[in-house]
Structure formats: structure tokens, C-alpha cells
Backbone bond lengths (Angstrom), bond angles and torsions (degrees), N, CA, C in turn:
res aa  C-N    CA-C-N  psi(-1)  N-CA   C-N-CA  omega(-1)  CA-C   N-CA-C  phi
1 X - - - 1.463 - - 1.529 111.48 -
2 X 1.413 103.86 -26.68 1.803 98.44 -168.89 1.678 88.41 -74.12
3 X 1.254 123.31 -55.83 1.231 104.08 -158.06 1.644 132.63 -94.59
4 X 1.373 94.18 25.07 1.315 131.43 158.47 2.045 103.62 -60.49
5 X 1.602 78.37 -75.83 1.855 104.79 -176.33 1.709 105.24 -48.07
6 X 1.225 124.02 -29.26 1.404 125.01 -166.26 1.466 99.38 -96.32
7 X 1.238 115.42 -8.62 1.932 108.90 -167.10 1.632 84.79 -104.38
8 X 1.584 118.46 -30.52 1.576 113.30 -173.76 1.926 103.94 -60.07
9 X 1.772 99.28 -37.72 1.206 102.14 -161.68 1.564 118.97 -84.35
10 X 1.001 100.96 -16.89 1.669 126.27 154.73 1.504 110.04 -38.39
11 X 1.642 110.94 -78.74 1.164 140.48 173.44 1.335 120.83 -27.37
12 X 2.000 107.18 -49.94 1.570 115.90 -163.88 1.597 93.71 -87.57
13 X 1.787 125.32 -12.53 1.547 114.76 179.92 1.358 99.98 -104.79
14 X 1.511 134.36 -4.18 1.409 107.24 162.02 1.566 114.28 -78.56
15 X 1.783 131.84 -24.96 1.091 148.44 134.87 1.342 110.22 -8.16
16 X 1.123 113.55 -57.01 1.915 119.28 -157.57 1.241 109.32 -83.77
17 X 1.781 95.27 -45.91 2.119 88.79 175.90 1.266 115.06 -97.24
18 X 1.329 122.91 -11.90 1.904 110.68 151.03 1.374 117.64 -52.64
19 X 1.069 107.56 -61.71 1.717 103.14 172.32 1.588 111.72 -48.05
20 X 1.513 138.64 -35.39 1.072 135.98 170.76 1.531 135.02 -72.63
21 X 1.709 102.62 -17.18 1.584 124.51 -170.32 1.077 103.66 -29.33
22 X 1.893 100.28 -61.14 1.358 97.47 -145.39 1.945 114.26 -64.98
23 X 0.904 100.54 -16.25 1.760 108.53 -164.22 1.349 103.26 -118.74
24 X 1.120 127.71 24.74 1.505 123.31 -168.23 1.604 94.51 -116.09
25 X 1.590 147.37 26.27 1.027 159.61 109.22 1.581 111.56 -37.66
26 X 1.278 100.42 -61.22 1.605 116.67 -155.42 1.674 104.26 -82.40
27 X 1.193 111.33 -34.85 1.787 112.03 155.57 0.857 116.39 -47.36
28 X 1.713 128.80 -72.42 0.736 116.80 -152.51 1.588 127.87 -114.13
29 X 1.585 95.12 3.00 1.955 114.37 -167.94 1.682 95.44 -44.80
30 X 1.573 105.18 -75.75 1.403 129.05 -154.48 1.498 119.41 -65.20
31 X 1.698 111.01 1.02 1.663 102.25 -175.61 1.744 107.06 -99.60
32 X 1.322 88.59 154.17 1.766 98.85 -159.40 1.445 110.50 -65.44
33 X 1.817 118.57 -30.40 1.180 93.33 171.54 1.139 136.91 -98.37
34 X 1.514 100.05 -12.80 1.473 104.57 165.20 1.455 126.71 -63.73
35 X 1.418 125.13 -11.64 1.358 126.54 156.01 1.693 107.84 -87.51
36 X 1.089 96.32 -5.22 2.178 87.30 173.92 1.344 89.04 -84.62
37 X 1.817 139.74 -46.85 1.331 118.02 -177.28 1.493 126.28 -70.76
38 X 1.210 98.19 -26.32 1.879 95.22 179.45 1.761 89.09 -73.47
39 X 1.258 153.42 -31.94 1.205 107.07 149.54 1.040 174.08 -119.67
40 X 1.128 88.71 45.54 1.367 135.88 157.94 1.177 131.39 -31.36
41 X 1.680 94.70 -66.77 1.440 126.81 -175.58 1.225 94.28 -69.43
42 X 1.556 120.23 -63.27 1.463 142.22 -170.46 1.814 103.21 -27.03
43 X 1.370 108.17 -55.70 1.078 99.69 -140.02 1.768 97.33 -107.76
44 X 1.728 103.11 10.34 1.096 97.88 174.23 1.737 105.95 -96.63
45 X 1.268 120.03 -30.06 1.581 128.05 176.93 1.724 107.73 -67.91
46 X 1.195 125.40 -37.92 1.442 112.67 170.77 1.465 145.71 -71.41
47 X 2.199 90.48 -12.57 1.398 97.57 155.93 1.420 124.37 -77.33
48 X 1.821 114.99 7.99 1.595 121.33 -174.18 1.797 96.09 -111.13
49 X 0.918 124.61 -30.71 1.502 148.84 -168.33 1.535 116.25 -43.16
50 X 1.231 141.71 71.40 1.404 132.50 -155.09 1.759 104.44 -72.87
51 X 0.960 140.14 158.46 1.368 137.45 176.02 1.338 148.91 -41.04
52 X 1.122 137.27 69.42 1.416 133.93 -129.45 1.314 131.09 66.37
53 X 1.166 106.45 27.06 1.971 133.89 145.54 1.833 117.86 3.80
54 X 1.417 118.55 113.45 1.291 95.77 163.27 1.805 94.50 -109.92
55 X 1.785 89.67 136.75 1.216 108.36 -171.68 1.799 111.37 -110.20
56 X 1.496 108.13 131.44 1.851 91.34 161.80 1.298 98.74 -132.22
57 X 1.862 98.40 134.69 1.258 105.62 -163.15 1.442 92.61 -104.15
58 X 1.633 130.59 145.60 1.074 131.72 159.50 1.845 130.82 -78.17
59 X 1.214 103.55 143.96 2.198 82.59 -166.45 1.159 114.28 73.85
60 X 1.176 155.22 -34.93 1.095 143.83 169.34 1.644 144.20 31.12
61 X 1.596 90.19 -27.81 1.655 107.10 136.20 2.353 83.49 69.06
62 X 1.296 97.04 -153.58 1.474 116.57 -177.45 1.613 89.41 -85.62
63 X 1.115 138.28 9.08 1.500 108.29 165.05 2.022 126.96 114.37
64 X 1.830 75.25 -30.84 1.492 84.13 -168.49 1.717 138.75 -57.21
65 X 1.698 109.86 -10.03 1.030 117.25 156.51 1.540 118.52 -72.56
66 X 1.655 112.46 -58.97 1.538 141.72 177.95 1.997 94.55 -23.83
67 X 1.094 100.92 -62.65 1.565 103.41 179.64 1.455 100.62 -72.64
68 X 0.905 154.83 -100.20 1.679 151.82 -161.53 1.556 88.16 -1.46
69 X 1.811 115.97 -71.60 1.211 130.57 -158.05 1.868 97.47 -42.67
70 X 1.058 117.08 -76.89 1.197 132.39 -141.84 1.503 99.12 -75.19
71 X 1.244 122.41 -23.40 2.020 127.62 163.42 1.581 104.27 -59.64
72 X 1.599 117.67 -18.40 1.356 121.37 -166.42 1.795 93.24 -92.86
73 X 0.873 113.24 -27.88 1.724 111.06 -175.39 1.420 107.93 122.05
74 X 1.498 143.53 11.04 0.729 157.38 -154.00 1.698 106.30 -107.59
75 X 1.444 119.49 138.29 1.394 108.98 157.82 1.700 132.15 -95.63
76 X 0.812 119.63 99.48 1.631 110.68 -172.97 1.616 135.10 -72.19
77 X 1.034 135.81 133.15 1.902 116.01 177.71 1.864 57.65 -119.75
78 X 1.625 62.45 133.68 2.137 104.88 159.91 1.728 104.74 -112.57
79 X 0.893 109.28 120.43 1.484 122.53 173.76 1.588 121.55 -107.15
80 X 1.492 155.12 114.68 1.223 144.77 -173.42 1.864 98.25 -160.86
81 X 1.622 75.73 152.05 1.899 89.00 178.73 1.375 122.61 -86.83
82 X 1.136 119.28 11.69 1.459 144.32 -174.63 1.409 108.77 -100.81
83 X 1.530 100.96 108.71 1.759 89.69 -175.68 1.878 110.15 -58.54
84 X 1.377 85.41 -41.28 1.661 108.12 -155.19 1.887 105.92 -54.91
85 X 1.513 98.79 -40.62 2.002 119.71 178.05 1.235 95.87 -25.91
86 X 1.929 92.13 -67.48 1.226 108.17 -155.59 1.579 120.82 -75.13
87 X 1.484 111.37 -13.37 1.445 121.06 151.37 1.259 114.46 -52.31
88 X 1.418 138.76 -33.81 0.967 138.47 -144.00 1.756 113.21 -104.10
89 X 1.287 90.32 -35.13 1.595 118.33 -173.63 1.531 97.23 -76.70
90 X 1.550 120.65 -55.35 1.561 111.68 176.26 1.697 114.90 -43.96
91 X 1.165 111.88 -44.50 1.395 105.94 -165.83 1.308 104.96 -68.50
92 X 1.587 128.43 -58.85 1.813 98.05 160.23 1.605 135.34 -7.05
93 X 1.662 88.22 -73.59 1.382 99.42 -163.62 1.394 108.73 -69.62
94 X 1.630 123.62 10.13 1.632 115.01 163.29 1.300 78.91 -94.89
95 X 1.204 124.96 -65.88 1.899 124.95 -153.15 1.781 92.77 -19.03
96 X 1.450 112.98 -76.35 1.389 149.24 -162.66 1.766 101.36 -58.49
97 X 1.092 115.47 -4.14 1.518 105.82 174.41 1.788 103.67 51.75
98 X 1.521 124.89 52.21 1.231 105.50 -170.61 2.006 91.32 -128.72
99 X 1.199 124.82 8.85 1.026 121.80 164.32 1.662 134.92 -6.25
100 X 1.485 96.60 -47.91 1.291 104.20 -171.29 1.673 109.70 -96.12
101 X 1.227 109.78 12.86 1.444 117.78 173.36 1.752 112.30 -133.04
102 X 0.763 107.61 -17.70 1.580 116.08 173.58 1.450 114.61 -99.70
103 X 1.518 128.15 117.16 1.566 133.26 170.33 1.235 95.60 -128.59
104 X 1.852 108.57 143.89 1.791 97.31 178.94 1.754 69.73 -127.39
105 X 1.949 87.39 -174.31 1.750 104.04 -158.20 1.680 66.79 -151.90
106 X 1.661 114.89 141.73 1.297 120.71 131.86 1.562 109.81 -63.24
107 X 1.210 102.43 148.16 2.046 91.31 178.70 1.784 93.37 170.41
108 X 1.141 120.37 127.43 1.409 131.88 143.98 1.263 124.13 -65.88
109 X 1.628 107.33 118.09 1.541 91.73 172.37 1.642 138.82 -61.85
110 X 1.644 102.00 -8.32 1.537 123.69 160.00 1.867 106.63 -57.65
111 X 1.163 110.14 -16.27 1.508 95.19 -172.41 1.582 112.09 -147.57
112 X 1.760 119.98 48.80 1.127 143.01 153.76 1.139 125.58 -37.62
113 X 1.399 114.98 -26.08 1.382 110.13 178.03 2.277 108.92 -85.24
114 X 0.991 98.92 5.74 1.454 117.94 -176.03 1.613 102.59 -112.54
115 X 1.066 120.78 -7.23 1.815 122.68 164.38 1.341 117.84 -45.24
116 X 1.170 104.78 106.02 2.194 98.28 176.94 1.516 92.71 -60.91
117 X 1.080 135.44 -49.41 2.046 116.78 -154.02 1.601 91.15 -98.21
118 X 1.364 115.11 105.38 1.512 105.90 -176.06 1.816 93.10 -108.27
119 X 1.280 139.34 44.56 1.083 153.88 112.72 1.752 92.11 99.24
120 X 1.184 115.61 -103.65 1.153 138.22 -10.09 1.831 115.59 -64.28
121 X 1.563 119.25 168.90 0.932 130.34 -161.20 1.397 125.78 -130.49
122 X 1.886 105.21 146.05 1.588 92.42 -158.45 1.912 103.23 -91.95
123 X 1.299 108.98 -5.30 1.247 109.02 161.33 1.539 109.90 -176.19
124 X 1.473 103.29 148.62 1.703 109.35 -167.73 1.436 87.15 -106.14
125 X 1.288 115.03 134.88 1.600 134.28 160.82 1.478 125.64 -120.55
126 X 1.711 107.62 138.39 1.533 103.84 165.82 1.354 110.63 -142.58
127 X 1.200 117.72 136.39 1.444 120.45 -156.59 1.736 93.28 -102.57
128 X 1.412 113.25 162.86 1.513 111.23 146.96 1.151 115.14 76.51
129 X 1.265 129.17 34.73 1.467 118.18 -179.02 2.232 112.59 66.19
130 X 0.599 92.25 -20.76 1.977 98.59 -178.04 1.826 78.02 -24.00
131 X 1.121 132.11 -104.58 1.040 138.60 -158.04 1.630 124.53 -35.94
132 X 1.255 110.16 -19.70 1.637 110.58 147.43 1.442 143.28 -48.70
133 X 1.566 87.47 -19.10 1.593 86.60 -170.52 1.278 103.78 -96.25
134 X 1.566 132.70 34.31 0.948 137.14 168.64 1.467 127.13 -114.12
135 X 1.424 129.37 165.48 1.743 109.08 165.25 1.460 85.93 -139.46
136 X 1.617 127.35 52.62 1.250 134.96 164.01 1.364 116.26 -137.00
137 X 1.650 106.64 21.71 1.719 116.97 157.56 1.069 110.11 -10.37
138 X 1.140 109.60 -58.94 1.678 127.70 -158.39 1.480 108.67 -38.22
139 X 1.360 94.54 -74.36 1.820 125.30 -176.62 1.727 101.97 -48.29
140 X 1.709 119.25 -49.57 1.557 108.89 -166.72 1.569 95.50 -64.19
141 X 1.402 120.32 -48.43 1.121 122.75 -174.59 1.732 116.44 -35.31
142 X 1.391 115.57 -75.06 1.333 96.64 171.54 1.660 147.19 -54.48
143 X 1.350 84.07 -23.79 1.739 103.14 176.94 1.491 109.17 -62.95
144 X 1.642 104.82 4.69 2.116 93.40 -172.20 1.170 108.96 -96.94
145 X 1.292 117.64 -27.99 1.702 115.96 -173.27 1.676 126.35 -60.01
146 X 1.508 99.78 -40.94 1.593 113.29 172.66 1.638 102.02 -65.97
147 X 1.209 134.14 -10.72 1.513 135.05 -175.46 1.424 108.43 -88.21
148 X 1.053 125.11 -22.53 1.682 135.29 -130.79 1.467 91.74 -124.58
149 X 1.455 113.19 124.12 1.597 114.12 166.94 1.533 103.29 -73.51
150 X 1.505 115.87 161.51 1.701 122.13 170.86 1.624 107.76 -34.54
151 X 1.329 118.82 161.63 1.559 123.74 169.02 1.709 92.44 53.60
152 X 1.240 129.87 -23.52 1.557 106.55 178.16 1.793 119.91 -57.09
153 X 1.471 105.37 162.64 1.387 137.77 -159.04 1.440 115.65 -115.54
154 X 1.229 110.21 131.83 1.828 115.04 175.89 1.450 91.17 -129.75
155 X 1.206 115.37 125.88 1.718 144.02 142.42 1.151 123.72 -73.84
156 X 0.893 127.43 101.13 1.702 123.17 155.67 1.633 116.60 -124.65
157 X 1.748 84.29 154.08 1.957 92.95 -174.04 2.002 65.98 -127.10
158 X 1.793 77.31 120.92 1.571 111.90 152.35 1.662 119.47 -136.44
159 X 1.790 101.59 149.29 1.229 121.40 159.57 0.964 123.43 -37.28
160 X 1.464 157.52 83.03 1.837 131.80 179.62 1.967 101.06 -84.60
161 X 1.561 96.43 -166.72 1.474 112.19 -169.16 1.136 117.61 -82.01
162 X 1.182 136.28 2.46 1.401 160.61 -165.09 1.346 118.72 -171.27
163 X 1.621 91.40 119.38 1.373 124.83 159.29 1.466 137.58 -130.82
164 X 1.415 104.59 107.58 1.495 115.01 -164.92 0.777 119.70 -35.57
165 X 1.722 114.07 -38.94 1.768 116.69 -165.69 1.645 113.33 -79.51
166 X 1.615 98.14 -30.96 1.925 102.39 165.10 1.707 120.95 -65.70
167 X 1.355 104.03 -33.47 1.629 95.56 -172.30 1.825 84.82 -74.97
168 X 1.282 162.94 -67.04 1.048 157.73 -106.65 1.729 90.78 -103.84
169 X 1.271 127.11 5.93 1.020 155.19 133.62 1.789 124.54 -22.26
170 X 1.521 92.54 -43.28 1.534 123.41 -164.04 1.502 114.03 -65.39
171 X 1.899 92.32 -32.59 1.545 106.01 176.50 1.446 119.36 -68.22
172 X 1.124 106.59 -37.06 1.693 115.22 178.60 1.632 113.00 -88.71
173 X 1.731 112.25 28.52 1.325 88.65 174.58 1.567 118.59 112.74
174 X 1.460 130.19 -65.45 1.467 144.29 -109.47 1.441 88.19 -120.22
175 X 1.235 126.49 31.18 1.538 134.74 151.64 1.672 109.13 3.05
176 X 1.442 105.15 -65.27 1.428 100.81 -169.93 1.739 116.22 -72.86
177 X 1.341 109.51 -30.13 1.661 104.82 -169.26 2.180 97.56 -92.00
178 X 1.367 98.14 0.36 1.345 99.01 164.62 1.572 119.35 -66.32
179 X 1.623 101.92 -54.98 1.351 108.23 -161.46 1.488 105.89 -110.62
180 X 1.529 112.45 16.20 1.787 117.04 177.76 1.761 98.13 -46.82
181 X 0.876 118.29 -58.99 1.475 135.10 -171.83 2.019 115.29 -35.86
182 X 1.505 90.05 -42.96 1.311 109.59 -157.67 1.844 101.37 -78.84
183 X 1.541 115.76 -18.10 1.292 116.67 -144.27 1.354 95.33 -150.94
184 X 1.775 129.91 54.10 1.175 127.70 -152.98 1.682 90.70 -159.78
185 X 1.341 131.13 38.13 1.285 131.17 126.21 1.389 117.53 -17.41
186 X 0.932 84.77 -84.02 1.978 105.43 -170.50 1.756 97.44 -38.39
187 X 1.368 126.00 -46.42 1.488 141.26 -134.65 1.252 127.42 94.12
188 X 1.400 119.73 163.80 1.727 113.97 176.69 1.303 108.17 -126.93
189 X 1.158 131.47 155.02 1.274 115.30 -162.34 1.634 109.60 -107.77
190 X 1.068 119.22 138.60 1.527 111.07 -170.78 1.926 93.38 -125.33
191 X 1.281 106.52 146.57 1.430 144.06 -162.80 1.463 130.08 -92.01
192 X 1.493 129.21 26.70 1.711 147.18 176.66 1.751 111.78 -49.99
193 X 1.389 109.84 93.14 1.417 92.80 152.79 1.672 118.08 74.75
194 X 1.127 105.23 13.10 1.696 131.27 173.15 1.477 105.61 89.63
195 X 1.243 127.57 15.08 0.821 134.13 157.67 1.383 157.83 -103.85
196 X 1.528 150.08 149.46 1.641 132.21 -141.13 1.008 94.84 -131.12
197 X 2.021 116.43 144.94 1.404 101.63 159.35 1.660 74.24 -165.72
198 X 1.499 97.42 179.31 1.894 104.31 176.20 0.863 119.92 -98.24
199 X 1.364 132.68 145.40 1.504 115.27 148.32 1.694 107.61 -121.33
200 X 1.334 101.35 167.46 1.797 108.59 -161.23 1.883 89.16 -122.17
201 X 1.136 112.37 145.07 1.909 131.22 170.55 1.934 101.41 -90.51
202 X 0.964 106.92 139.28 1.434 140.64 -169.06 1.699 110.28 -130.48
203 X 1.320 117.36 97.62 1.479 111.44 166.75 1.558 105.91 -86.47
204 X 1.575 104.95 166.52 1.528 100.73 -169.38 1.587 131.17 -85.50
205 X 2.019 95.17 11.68 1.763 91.84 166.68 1.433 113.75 -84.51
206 X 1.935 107.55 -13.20 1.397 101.78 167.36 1.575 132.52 -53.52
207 X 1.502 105.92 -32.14 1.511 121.01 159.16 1.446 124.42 -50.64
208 X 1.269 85.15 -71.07 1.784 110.14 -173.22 1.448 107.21 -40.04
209 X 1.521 115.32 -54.30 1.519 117.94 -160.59 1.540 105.55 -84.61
210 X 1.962 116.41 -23.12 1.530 84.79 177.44 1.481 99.94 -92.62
211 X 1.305 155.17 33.92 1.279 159.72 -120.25 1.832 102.72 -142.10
212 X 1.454 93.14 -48.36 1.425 110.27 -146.26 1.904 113.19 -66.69
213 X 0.986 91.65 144.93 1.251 109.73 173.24 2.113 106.12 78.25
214 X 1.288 87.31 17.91 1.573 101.18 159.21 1.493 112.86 -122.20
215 X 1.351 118.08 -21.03 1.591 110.94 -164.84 1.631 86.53 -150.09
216 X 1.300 90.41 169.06 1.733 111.94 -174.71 1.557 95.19 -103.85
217 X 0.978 144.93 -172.75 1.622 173.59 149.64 1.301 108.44 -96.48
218 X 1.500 121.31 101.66 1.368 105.44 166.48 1.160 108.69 -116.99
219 X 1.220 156.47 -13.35 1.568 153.33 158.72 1.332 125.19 -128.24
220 X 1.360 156.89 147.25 1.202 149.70 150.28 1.585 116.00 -123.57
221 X 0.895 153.82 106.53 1.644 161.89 -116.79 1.798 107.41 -158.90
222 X 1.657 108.71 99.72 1.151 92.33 157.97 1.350 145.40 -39.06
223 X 1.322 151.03 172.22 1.216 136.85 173.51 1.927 110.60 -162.28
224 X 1.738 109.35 113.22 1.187 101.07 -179.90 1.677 91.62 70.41
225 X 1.339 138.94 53.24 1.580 164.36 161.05 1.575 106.80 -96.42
226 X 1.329 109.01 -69.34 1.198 107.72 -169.96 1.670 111.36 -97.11
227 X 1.515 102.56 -49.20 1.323 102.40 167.73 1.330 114.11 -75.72
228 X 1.422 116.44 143.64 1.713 120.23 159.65 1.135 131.93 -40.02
229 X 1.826 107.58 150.92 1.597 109.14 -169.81 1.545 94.45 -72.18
230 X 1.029 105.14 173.46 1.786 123.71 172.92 1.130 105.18 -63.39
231 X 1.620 128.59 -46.82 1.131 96.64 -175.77 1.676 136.02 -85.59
232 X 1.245 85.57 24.24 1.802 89.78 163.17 1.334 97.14 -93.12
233 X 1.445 90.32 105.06 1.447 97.94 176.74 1.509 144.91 -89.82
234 X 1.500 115.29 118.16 1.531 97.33 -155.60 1.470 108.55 111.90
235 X 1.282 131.87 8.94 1.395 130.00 -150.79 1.403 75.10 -88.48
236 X 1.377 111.11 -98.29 1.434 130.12 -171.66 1.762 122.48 -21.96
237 X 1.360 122.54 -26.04 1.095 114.60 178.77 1.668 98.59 -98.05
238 X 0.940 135.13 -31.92 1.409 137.01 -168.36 1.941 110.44 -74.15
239 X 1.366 91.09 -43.04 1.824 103.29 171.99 1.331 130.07 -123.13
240 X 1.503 88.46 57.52 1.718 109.79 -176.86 1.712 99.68 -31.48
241 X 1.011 110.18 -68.20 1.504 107.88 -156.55 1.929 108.67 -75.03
242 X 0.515 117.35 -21.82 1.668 144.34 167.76 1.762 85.45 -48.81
243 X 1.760 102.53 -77.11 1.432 100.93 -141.39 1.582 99.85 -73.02
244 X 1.428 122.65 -22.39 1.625 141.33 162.61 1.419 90.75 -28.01
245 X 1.537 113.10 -98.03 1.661 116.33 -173.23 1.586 112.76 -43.38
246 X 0.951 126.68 -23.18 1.405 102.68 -158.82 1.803 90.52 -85.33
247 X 1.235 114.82 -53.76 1.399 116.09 168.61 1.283 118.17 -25.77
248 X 1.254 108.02 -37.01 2.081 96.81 -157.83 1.404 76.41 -90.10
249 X 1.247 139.39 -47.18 2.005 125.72 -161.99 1.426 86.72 -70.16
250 X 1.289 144.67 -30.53 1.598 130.44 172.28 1.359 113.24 -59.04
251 X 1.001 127.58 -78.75 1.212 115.89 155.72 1.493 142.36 -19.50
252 X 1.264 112.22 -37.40 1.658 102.44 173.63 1.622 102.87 -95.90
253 X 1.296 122.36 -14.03 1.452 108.00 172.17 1.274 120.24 -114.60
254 X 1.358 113.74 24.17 1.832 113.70 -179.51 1.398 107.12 -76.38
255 X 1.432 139.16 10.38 1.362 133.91 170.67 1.584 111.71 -114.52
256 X 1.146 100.33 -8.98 1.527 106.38 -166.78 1.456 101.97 -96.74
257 X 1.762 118.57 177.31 1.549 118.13 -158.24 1.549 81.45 -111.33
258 X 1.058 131.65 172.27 1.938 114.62 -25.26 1.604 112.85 -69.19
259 X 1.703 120.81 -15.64 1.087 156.10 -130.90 1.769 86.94 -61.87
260 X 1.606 118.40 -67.90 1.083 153.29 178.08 2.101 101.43 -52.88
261 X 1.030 129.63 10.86 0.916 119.38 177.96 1.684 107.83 -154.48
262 X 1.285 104.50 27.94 1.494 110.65 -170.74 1.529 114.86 -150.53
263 X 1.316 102.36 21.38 1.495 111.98 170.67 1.216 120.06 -86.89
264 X 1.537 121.54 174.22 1.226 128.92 163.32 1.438 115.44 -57.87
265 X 1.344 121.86 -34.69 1.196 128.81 164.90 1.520 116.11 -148.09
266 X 1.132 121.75 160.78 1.428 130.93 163.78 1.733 155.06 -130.43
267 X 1.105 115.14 90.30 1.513 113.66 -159.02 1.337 118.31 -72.67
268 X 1.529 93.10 127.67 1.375 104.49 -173.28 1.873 107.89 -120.45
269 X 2.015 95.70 144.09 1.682 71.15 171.02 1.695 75.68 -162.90
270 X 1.972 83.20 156.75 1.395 121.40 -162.63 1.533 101.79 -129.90
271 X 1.342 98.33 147.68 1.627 120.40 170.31 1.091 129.55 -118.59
272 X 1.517 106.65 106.60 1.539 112.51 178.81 1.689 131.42 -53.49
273 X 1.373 102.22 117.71 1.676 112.50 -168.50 1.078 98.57 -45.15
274 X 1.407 118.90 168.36 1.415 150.95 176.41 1.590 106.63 -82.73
């Protein structure tokens, strides 16, 4: 029955961001912090990135990493459960003349072991929460190692159970979107495009411990800790100088404790032993 409920819930979020494909550029291209996290991410995966990289990214969304990657010299397979994403993402990669570095796969990351290009790969990435919308962590988790050449790398930006900027939340009231995080076993249900599905928070010993003794830990990096989530919207253009400082103290403490474990999200990445 559970994994009945998890393939339904699968289903109702490839639903939510097909219906969103088409405009989900235009949401979200132009806001300031959501381009401070893509590079973020960016610039934390290319210090793992060996030289002409074959990459498979999970979620893959409209593309917008998939291309960064592949302008870098990199080849990417983009994989997502969204027919429409992945409609969306091809047309780049003609726009962009990047054909010969870009392959996408319909494919759930619930069902990796069913991947036609099983690579192997010099690092698996998922940006953005993609991996939230699951409560079968478990399952993607093991499915990465058989993907992954030796010394290869998995990135992920996940949700954890705490977020500073939601509990501080508490002051204005909003009790419930404070402590959604705290009390989300079950899942919480989040709202795309008239449509419902859950997603579940993951701190990073949930990684670590089913991980271990296949991969090392080499970074974990708050993200959106000090500075605000995106969806305070408007932050960054309204308090230029505000969002200036808060950035540079983000930056010098996104590796450090508690800093690194109290974001809106957090990227973590591991290297598969030899």
C-alpha cells in the first residue's frame, strides 16, 4: 500500500510541474535569490567536477542547470517524471546547439534501476528539493552506487527539519508554517498549479547513515541559513544593502555548525569509496 501511495504521489507532482513547465522559467529565472542559490549549488559541484564529467542529474526540472553543465564541457543525461520538463528542457538544448552533450530519459528517481543510460557516472546530482517529494529516500539512495564510477560524487540540495528562517516565523504569528517541518512524518502537502501532493524534510544524518561505508562525506553547506528563503519575496531587491551583509556572513559560515544544518536547504555531497 505504501508504495502504491508514493507512485500516486509521484504522479500528482509530475501533474503539478507539467502544468507549470511552461512558465516556471519566468517565475522563477529573474529573482535575486534564487539565482544567489543556483550559485551556490553551481559553484559548490564544480569544485567536485572532474573534467569533462558525465553527469545524471535527477529532476531535471526545465533544464537550467543541464545547460550551465554542458557550456562547461560536460555531458549531461537529464532525467524527470514530467513529460512536459522534459519537453521543455529539449527545446533549449536545440536552441543551444548542445545536442551532443545533453540526453534526457523519462525516469523516476524511485525507479533507477529501470534507467536505459546506466552510465556509469562521474557524479549524480539533484538540485532543489526534487528529492523531497518522496518518502522513498531510502530506495533512491541505494540505487546510486551501481550508477557511479569509483571516486564518483552525488550532490544533493535537500529540505531538512529545521529552518531558522520558518521558526522565527513564530514572531509574526504563523505557528503552523513555523513548525510544518518539525511534525511532517506523515508528509505535508504542498499546492502547484491546482494541484496536491507531499513532500517529507530529510536532515543530513538521514543521508549519511544509509550512505555509509560506501561513500565518504566531503561537504555539507547550509543554504538560504542566513540569507532568506526565496520565497520572501522581494527581499533582495527591496534591501539591497540588508541582503549584501547577510550574504557575505552566509558565505563565511555555510560550512560551519549550526549554520550548515539550519537552512532552508542544504547541499550535501559524498564520494563513493574505491
Amino acid at each position: 500500500m505504501e508504495t502504491a501511495a508514493s507512485h500516486i504521489n509521484e504522479a500528482n507532482a509530475a501533474e503539478a510541474f507539467s502544468e507549470q513547465s511552461a512558465v516556471f522559467d519566468d517565475l522563477y529565472g529573474n529573482d535575486a535569490i534564487i539565482q544567489y542559490k543556483r550559485e551556490r549549488v553551481r559553484n559548490h559541484v564544480l569544485q567536485y567536477l572532474p573534467w569533462h564529467s558525465h553527469i545524471l542529474e535527477l529532476n531535471s526540472g526545465t533544464g537550467e542547470d543541464a545547460i550551465f553543465f554542458a557550456d562547461k564541457g560536460h555531458r549531461v543525461h537529464a532525467t524527470d517524471i514530467s513529460q512536459c520538463m522534459q519537453e521543455q528542457l529539449m527545446l533549449k538544448v536545440s536552441k543551444n546547439n548542445l545536442d551532443n552533450r545533453i540526453t534526457n530519459e523519462l525516469c523516476s528517481y524511485t525507479a533507477l534501476d529501470q534507467l536505459k543510460n546506466k552510465g556509469p557516472y562521474d557524479l549524480i546530482f539533484s538540485n532543489f528539493a526534487g528529492l523531497n517529494c518522496t518518502d522513498e529516500l531510502d530506495k533512491v539512495l541505494k540505487s546510486l552506487p551501481a550508477l557511479l564510477k569509483p571516486d564518483g560524487v552525488v550532490t544533493l540540495v535537500i529540505l531538512p527539519k529545521f529552518c531558522l528562517w520558518e521558526i522565527l516565523l513564530l514572531f509574526k504569528g504563523k505557528f503552523k508554517t513555523a513548525f510544518r517541518r518539525f511534525f511532517s512524518s506523515n508528509g505535508r502537502t504542498a499546492h502547484v498549479e491546482g494541484h496536491y501532493f507531499k513532500c517529507w524534510y530529510y536532515n543530513p544524518s538521514f543521508i549519511t547513515k544509509r550512505l555509509k561505508g560506501q561513500f565518504d562525506v566531503l561537504s555539507i553547506e547550509g543554504l538560504c541559513t542566513i540569507v532568506p528563503p526565496s520565497y520572501i519575496e522581494g527581499f533582495a531587491e527591496k534591501h539591497q544593502s540588508t541582503y549584501s551583509f547577510l550574504k557575505k556572513w552566509e558565505d563565511r559560515l555555510k560550512s560551519h555548525w549550526p549554520w550548515k544544518y539550519i537552512g532552508d536547504y542544504y547541499i550535501i555531497s559524498l564520494r563513493k569509496k574505491v
